[in-house]
N, C-alpha and C positions, 0 to 999 in steps of 0.2 A: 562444457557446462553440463553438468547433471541434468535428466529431464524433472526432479526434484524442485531444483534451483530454480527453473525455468517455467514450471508453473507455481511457486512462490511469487515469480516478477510478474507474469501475467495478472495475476490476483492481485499484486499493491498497484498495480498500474491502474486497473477495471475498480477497486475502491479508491483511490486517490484522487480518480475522472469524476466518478460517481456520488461522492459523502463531500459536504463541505464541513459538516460537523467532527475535527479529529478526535477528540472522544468517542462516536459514531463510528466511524473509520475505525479506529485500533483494535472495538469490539469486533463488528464484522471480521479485521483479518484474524483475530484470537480463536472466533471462531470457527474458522471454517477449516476442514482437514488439510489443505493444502498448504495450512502455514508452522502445522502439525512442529515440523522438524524446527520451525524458527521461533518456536515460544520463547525463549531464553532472551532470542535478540528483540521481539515485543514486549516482552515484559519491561527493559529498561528503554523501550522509547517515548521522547517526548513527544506530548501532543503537536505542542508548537512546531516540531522536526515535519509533522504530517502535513501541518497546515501549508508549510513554507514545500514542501513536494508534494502538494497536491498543487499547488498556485503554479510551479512549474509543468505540471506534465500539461496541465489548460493550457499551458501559453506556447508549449511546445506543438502538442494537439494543433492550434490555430497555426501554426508556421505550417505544418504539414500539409493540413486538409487543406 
């Protein structure tokens, strides 16, 4: 894996924990440099796709901690 790739994931992970709002969410990842390379694949995501992988990475979160 790219270290590219790899803080792309850290950053949807840290906004997906963080925004409940995915409209919220998609802004933040649009803008920040580290999703630089994956504007193409944000630009056609649905919000809804955010909402439904943010409700996962919480519930994953809670197995964990």
């Amino acid at each position: 894996m790219s270290a590219e790739l790899a803080r792309f994931q850290e950053l949807l992970i840290e906004v997906l924990r963080e925004e409940t709002d995915p409209e919220r969410a998609l802004d933040r990842l649009r803008a920040h440099p580290d999703a630089a390379a994956h504007r193409d694949w944000l630009d056609r995501v649905e919000p809804r796709m955010l909402r439904v992988a943010a409700g996962l990475v919480r519930r994953w979160e809670v197995r964990e901690g």
